[in-house]
N, C-alpha and C positions, 0 to 999 in steps of 0.2 A: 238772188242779189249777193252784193260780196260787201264785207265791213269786219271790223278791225273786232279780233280778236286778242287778249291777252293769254299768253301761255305760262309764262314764267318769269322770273329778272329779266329785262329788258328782252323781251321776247311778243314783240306783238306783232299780231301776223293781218294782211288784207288777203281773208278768204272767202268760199262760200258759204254762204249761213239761210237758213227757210225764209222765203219773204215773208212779214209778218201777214198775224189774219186776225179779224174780229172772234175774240174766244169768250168776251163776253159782252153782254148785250149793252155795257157800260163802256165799251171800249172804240176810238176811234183810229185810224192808219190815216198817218201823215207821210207827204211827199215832203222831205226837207228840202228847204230852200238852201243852208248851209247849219251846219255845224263845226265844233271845234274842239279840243284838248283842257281841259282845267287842270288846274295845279295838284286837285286832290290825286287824279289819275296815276301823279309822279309816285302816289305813295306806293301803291303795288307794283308798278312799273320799276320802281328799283328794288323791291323785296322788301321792302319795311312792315309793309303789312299782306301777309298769307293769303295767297288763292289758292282753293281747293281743287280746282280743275279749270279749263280752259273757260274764261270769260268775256264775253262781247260785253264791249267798252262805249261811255260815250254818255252822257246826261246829261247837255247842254242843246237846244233844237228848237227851231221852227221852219215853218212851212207850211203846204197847202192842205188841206184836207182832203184823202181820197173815198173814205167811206166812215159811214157812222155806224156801231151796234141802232138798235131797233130802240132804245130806250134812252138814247142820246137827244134831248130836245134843244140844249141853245145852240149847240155846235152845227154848223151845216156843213154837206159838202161845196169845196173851192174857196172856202175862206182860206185867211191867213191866219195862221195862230201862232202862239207863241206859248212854251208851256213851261211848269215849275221841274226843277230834278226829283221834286218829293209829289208825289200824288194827291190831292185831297176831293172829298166829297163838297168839300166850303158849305157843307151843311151843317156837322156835327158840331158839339160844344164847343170841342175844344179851336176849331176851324171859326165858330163865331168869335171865338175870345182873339180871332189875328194868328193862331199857332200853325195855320193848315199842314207847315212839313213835320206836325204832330199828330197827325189826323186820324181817328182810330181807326181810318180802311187806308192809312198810306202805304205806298208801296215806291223804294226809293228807285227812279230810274235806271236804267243800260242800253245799252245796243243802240244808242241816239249814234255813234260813228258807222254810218250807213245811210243808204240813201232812202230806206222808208223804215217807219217806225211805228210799231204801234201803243197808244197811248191811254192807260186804264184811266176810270173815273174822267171823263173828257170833258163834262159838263163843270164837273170842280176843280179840273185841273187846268184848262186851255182858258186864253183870253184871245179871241177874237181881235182884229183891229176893222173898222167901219172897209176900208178899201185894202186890193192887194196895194203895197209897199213898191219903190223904187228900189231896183237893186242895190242903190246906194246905200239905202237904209237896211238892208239885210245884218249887214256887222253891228251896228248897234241895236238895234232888236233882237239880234242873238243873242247878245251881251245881257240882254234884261232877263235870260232866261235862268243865269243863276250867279255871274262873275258880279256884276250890275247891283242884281237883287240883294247879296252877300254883303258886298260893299255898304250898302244903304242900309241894311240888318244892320252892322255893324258899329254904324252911326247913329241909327235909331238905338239900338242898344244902349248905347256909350252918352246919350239925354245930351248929342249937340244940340245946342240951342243959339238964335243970332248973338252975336258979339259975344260968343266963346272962344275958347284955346281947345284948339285940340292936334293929340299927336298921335301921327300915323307908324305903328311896326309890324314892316314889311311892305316891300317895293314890287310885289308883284301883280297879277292883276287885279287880285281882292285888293289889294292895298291903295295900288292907283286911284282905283274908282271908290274905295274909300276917304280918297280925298277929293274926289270929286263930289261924293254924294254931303261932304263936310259942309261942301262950298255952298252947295246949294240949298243946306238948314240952314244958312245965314253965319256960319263961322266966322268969325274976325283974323284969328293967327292959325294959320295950318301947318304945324310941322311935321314934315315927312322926314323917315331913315330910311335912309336908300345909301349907299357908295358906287351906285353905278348911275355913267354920267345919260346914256340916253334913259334910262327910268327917271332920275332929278328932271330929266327936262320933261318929261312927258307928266311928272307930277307937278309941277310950275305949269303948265299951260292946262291942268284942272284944276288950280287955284291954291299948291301950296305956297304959301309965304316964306317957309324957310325952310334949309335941308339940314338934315344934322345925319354925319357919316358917321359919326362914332359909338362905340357901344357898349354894353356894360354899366361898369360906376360911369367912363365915362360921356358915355351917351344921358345918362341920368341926366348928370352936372349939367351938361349942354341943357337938356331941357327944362329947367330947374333954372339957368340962367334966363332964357326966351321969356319965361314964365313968371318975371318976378320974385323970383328962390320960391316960389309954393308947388309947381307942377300942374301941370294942363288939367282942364276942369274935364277934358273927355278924351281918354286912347281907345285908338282904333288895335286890336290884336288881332293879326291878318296873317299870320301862321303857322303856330299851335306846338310850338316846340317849350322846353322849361325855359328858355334862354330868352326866348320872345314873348312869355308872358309873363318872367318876371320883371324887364325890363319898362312891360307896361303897368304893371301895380307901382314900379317903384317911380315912374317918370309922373303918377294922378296926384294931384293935391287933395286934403283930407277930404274927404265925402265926395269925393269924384266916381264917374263914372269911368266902367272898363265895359267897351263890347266886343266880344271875343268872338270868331270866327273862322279862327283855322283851327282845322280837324287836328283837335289833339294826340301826340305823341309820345310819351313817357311824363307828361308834366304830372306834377306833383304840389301841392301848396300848404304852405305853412298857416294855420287856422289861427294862431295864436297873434303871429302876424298883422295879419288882414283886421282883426280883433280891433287892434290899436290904430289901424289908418283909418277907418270910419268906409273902406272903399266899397262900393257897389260894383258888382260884379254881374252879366248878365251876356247867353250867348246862347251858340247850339246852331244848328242847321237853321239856318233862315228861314223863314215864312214866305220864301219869294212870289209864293199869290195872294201875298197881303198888296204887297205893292206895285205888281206886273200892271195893272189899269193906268196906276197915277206914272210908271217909270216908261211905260209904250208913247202916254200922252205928250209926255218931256220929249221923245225921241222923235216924231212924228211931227210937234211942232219946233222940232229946230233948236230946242232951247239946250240942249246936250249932246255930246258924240263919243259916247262910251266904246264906239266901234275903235277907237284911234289904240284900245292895248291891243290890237290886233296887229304884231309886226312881222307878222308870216303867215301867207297864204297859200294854202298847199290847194293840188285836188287830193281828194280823200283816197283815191288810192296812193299817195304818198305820206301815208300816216305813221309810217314806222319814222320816216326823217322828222317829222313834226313831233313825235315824245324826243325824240335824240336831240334834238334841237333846242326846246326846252329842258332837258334834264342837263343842258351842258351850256344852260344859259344863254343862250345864242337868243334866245325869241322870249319874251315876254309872255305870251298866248300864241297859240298857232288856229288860225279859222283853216277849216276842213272844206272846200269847196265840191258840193254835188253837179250834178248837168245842168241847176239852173242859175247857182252862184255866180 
């Protein structure tokens, strides 16, 4: 088979790579339905963060089931599944306490940009859906596999609760769907920073209430206004730079909640600080098979369409224009279509 390898700064190549195979008796190979690009990806992909050698890309996926190891019992072959970027047993401690992308046999996803994939721990990592899916619903059950699941981390994190404020930084697709996932714990004011006009619109039609472009002290002010001069009882931090998490401590009213979710990059924070705002702080690699069961159900019945960040649809051998694309802002997310997308 051929799938997207990373070589270098913006150097990703569609080549050929070993189709996968059951290597252990835990392990199951999926036929993807479609895949797609996340925003973490951009970080190696422009060099920010070091690859050691040539690596196959991609930990967003679902699809069909082609074969199960021997010790594989919920998963069957020809289901539909949908699976986390982090692996877990969903047996252990820490996987009972809700942590699973902490899970003491996790293993964090790759090689999902391609058209089969093989997928450790199947049983704690896959969530089955009752029937195969309409092609319709492919982009949003992709979406639940980690942009979705992140999003909703996010807001779990950050204790939205109905008839809260809460404010979203960053417009992309953790962010979007972070205002989606706001909407739907029952949020009262959702404000989104965005300065780009089709993101505003796409975060308006998942239920933010108001956009605030500006940033800094003053994007603070703006939200500090919205707020009643106290600041949002919940931010969403949705992508992990110093600039974008401190404008979410500084936008929370005393004892608020921050759930942080973009993969941190030089940040840094002031202890003494944080001391005096009373703020809660709370984040990390989402749990996304905490809530794949309850985010497939929403999708399934109609009541959400996470698929809509999806504003570029490649086939997967055109994956090198889908990073370039998003690395030059052109595309929100880019879905990777296989042969049955």
């Amino acid at each position: 088979m051929k799938g997207a390898v990373l070589y270098g700064e913006r150097d990703i190549r569609f080549e050929d790579r070993p189709d996968p195979t059951i290597t252990k008796p835990t392990d199951a190979i999926l036929r993807l339905s479609a895949t797609c690009i996340c925003g973490s990806d951009l970080w190696p992909y422009r060099g920010i963060q070091a690859i050691a050698q040539p690596t196959p890309m991609g930990h967003e996926y679902c699809g069909i089931v082609e074969e199960v190891g021997k010790e594989v019992k919920s998963i069957k072959r020809g289901q539909f599944v949908v699976g986390s970027f982090a692996t877990s047993d969903n047996t252990c401690a820490i996987c009972r306490h809700g942590y699973q992308s902490s899970c003491v046999h996790r293993e964090f996803m790759s090689a999902a940009q391609s058209p089969y994939l093989r997928v450790p721990l199947a049983d704690g990592t896959l969530v089955a859906t009752s029937d195969l899916p309409t092609k319709d619903l492919i982009p949003s059950l992709l979406a639940t596999s980690d942009v979705l699941g992140t999003g909703w981390f996010a807001a779990d994190a950050a204790n939205v609760k109905p008839g809260s404020s809460v404010a979203v930084v960053g417009d992309g697709a953790v962010g979007l769907l972070g205002v989606l996932s706001a909407k739907q714990m029952g949020a009262e004011r959702i404000i989104a920073m965005s300065r780009h006009a089709s993101r505003q619109k796409l975060a308006r039609e998942f239920g933010a209430t108001d956009i605030v472009s500006e940033r800094g002290d003053e994007g603070v002010a703006r939200i500090k206004q919205l707020t009643k001069g106290i600041g949002a009882d919940s931010v969403l931090e949705c992508v992990g730079t110093q600039e974008s998490m401190m404008q979410a401590i500084q936008s929370i009213r005393p004892g608020g909640y921050v759930g942080y979710v973009g993969v941190p990059h030089g940040v840094s924070l002031n202890l003494e600080t944080m001391f005096y705002s009373h703020v809660h702080l709370h984040g990390g690699p989402a749990p996304v098979r905490r809530y794949l069961p309850e985010l497939i159900k929403l999708v399934l019945a109609g009541k959400i369409n996470p698929g809509k960040v999806f504003d570029l649809i490649l086939p997967l051998d055109q994956v090198a224009e889908g990073y370039r694309a998003m690395d030059e802002r052109r595309a929100i997310k880019t879905l990777l279509r296989t042969n049955e997308a």
